[in-house]
C-alpha positions as CSV (number, residue, x, y, z in Angstrom):
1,X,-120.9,-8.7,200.5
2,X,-122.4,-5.6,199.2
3,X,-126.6,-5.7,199.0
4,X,-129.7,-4.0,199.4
5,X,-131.5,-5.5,201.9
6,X,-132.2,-5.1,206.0
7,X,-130.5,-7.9,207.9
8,X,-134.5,-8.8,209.0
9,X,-135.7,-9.6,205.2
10,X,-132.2,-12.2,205.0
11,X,-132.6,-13.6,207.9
12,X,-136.2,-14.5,207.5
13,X,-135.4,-16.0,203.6
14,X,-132.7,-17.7,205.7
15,X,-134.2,-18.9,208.4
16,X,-132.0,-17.9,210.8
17,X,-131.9,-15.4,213.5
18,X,-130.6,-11.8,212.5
19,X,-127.8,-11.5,215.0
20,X,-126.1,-15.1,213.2
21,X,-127.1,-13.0,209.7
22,X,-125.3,-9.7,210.5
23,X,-122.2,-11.9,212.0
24,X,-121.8,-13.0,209.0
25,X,-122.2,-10.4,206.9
26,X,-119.7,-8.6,209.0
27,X,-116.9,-11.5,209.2
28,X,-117.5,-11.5,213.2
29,X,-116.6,-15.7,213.1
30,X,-118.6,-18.1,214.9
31,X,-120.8,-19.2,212.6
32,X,-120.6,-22.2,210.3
33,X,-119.6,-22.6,206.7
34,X,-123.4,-24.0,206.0
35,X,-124.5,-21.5,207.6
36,X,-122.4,-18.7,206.0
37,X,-123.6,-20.4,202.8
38,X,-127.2,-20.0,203.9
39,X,-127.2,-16.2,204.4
40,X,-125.3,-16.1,200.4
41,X,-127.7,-18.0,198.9
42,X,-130.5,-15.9,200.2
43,X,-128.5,-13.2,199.3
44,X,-129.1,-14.4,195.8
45,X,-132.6,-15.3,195.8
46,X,-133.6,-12.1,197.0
47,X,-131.7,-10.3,194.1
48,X,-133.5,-13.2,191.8
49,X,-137.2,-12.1,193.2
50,X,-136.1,-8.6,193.0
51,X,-134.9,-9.1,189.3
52,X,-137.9,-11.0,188.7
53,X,-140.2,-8.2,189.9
54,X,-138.7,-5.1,188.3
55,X,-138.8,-7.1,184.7
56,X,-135.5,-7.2,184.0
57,X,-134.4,-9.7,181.9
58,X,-132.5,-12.7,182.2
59,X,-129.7,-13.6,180.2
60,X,-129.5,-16.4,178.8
61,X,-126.5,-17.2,175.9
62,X,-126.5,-20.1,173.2
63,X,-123.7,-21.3,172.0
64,X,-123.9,-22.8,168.5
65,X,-120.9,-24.9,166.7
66,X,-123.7,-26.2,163.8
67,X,-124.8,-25.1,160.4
68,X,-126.1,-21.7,159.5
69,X,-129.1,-23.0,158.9
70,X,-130.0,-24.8,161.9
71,X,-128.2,-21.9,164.2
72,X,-131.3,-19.9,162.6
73,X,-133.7,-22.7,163.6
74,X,-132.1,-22.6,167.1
75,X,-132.4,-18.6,167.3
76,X,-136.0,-18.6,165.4
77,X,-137.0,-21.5,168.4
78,X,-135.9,-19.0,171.2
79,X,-137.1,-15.7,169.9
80,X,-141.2,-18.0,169.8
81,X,-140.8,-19.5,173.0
82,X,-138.8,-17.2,175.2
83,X,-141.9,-14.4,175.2
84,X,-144.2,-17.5,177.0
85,X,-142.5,-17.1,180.0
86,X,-143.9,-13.8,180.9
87,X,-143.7,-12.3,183.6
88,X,-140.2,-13.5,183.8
89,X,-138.0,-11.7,181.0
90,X,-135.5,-13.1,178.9
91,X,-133.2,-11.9,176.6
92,X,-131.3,-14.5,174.7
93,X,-127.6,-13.8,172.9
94,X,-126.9,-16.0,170.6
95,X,-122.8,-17.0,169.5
96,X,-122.3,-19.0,166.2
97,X,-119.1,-20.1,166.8
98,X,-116.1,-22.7,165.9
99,X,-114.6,-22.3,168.5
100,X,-116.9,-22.5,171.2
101,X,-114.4,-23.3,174.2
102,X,-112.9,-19.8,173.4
103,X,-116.6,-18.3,173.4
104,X,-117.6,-20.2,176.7
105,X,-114.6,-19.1,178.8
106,X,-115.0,-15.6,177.7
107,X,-118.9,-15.9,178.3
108,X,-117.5,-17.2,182.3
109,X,-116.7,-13.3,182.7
110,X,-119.8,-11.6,181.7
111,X,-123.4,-11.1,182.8
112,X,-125.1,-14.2,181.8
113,X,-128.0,-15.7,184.0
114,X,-127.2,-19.0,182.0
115,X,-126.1,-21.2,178.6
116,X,-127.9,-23.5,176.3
117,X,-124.9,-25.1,174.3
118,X,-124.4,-27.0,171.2
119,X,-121.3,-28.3,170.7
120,X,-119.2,-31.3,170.1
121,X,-118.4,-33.1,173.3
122,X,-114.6,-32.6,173.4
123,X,-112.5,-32.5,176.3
124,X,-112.2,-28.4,175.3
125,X,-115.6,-28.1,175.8
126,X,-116.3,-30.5,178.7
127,X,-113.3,-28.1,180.7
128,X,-114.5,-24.9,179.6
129,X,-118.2,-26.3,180.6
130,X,-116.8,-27.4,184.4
131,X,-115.5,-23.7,185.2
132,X,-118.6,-22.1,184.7
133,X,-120.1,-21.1,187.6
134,X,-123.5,-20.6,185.6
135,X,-126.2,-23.2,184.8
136,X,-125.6,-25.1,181.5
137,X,-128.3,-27.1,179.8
138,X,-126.8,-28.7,177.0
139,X,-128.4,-29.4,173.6
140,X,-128.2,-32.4,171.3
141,X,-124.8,-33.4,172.3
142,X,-124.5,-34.5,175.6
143,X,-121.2,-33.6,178.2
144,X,-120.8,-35.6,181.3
145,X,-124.0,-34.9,183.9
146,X,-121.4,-33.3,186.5
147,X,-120.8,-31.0,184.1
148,X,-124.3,-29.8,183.4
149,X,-127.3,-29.3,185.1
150,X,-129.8,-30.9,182.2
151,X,-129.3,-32.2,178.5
152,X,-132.4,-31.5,176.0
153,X,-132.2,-32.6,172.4
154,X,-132.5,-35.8,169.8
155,X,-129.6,-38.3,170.0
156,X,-127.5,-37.9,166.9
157,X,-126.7,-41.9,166.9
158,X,-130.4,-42.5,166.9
159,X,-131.6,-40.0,164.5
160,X,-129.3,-41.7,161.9
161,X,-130.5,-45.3,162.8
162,X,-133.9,-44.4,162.1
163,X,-132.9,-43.1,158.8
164,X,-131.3,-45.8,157.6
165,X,-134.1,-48.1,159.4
166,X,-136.8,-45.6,156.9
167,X,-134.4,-46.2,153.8
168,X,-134.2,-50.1,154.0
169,X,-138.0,-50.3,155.0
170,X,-138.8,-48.2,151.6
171,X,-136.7,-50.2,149.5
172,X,-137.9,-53.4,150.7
173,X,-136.3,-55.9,148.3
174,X,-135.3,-53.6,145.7
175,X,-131.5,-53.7,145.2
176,X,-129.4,-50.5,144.9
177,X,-126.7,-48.3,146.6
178,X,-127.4,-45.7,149.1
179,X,-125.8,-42.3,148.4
180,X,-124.8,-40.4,151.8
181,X,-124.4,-36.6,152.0
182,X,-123.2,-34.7,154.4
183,X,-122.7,-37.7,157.0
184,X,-120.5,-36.9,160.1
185,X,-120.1,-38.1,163.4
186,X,-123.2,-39.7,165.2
187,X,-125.6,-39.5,162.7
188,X,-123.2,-40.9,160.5
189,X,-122.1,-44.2,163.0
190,X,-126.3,-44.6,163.1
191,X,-126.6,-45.2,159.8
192,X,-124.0,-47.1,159.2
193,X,-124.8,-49.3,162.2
194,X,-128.0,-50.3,160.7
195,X,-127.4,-50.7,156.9
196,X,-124.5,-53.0,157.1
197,X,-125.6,-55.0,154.0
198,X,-125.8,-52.1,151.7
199,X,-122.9,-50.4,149.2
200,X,-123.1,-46.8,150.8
201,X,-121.3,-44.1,148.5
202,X,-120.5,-40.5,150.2
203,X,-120.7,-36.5,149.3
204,X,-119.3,-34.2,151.8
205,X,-122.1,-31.3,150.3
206,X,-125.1,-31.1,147.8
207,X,-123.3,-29.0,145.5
208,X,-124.9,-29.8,141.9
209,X,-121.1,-31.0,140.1
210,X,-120.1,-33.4,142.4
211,X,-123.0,-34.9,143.0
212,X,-123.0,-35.1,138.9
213,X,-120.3,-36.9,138.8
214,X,-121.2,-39.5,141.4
215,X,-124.5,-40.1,140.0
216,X,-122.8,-40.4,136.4
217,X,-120.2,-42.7,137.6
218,X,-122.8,-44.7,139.4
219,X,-126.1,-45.8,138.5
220,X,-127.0,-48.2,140.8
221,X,-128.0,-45.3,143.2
222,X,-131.6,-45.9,144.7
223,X,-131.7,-43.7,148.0
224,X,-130.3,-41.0,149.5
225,X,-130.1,-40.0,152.8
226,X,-128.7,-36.6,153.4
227,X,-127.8,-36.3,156.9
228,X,-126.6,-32.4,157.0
229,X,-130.2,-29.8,157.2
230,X,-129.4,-28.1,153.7
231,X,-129.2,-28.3,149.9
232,X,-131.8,-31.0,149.2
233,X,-133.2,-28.9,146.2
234,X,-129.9,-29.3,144.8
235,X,-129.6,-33.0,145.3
236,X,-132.9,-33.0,143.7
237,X,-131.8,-30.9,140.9
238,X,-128.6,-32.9,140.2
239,X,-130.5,-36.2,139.8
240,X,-132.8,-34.4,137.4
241,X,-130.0,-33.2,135.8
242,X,-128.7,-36.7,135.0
243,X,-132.0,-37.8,134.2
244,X,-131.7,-40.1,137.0
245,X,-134.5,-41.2,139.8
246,X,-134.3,-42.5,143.0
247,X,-137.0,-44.5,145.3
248,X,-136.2,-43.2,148.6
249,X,-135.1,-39.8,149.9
250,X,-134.6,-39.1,153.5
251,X,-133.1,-35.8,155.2
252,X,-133.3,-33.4,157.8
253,X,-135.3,-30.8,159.2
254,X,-138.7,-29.0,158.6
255,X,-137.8,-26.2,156.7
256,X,-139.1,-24.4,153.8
257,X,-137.3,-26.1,151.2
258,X,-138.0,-29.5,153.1
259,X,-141.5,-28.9,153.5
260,X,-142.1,-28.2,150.0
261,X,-140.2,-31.0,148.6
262,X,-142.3,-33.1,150.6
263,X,-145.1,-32.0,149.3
264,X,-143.9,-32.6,145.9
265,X,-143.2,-35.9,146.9
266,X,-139.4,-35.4,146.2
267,X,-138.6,-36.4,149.6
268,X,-139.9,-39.7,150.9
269,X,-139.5,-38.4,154.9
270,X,-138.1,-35.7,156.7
271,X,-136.5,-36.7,160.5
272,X,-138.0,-33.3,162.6
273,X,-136.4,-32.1,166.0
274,X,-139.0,-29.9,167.9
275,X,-136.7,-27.1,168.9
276,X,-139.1,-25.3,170.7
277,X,-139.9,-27.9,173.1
278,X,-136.1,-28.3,173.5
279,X,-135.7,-24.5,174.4
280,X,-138.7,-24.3,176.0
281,X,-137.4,-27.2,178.6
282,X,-133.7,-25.6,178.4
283,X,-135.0,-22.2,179.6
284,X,-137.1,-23.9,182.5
285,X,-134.0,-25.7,183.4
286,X,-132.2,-22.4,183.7
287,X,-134.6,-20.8,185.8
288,X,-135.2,-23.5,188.3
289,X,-131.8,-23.4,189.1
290,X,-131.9,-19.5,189.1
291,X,-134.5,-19.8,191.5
292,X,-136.8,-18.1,189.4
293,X,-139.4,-21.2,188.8
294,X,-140.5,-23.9,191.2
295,X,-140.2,-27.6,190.4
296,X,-137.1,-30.0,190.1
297,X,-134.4,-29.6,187.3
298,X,-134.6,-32.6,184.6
299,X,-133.6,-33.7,181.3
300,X,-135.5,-33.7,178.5
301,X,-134.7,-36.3,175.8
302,X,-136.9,-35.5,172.9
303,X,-137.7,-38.2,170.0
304,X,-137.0,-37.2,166.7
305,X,-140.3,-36.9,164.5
306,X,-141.0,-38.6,161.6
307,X,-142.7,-36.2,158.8
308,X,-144.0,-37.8,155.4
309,X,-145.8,-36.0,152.7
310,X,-149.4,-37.3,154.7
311,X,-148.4,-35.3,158.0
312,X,-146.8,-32.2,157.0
313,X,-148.4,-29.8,159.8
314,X,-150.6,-27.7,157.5
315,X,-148.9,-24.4,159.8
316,X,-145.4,-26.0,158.0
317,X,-144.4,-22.9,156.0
């Protein structure tokens, strides 16, 4: 095992004496396989402090099977918080990707200090995940915990409970349908789950035509919830459009468009995932189990935040 370092400075990271040190590094037998272990791992932490001291940076890649939108959310949260870690330097890649099992086992072969990875939890994944020998931190959507060394992010499931819990709480006793755009997987089961009693009609995307035509073809449309993170100006627009109104709007994301149409009190709430606390506690995850920081490796479960046109953060866009 090729390194840079006198057999004193490994056996003292060791903790063992230099002769068991340099017969291992030299194949002479006699030793343990803990032991042999030992002298590797402080192989690697001294190339970690090393790293850590010279400023180069660490790698890490994220691995995004989302929108475009919220794959620029992602990237915008890393590129704000990755600079706080100084003096430790990171330098995130980012892969927007449908395919992300392809991307992950090619991502196995190059220089990457770790992954942050949002993608469905199929078996594709969940295999291409276990032969990393990298730390993973998943995001969102959770893989088995062998398989992983933390999980940050909202839980899909109950992000869409608690917008159907906001939609039947705003209309009260009001009757009407709920129209449902973009729903799809957990988010999708969530709502569902918690407006049993209601007629729920479906778009697959905001586009202005379609959504025409549904509104035309029903007016007992009250709410809308749309579950994907763009488009909402358009949903707006179409109900203009058919000189229509609704009483509740809820949808996802603090963007600019969001943010604005709250103000405008277009939207009645906006669900809000802190991505920078997610990175922020992804990256710490990574570097604990680099070596880099002290302290124990955890998940971080974040709530999802309820935003209403009285609590938009006046930094909001």
């Amino acid at each position: 095992m090729k390194h840079p370092y006198r057999v004193r400075e490994i056996a003292t990271r060791a903790g063992l004496s230099q002769a068991t040190v340099d017969r291992v590094l030299h194949h002479r037998g006699g030793v343990r396989e803990s032991t042999a272990r030992a002298v590797h791992q402080a192989i690697a932490d001294l190339d970690r402090q090393e790293q850590t001291q010279s400023g180069r940076p660490f790698v890490i890649d994220v691995v995004l099977q989302t929108s475009r939108r919220f794959s620029a959310a992602v990237r915008a949260a890393c590129e704000a918080e990755t600079p706080e870690f100084a003096p430790v330097a990171i330098r995130v890649r980012p892969h927007v990707t449908d395919d992300p099992a392809t991307i992950l086992e090619r991502l196995g072969r190059s220089r990457s200090h770790g992954l942050i990875v949002l993608a469905p939890p199929t078996p594709e994944v969940a295999d291409a995940v276990a032969r990393l020998s990298v730390p993973v931190v998943t995001l969102n959507h959770d893989l088995p915990a062998g398989k992983r060394i933390a999980h940050v992010g909202v839980d899909g499931f109950e992000s869409g409970a608690t917008a159907a819990y906001l939609v039947e709480r705003l209309l009260a006793d009001r009757a009407g349908d709920v129209l449902l755009i973009n729903g799809r997987g957990e988010r999708e089961e969530g709502f569902r789950s918690v407006l049993p009693s209601r007629r729920l009609l479906t778009a697959q995307s905001s586009d202005t035509a379609p959504l025409r035509a549904i509104l035309a073809a029903n007016p007992t449309i009250r709410a809308v919830y749309s579950a994907g993170t763009c488009g909402n100006a358009a949903v707006v627009a179409a109900f203009a459009a058919e000189r229509r109104k609704y009483d509740v709007f809820v949808a996802h994301g603090l963007d600019r468009e969001n943010a604005a149409l709250l103000r405008e009190h277009r939207i009645s709430a906006v669900l809000h995932q802190d991505l920078r606390a997610d990175v922020r506690h992804a990256c710490r995850a990574i570097l604990r189990a680099q070596g880099v920081l002290p302290g124990p490796i955890r998940s971080h479960p974040s709530a999802v935040q309820v935003i209403t046109p009285f609590n938009v953060p006046p930094a909001a866009f």
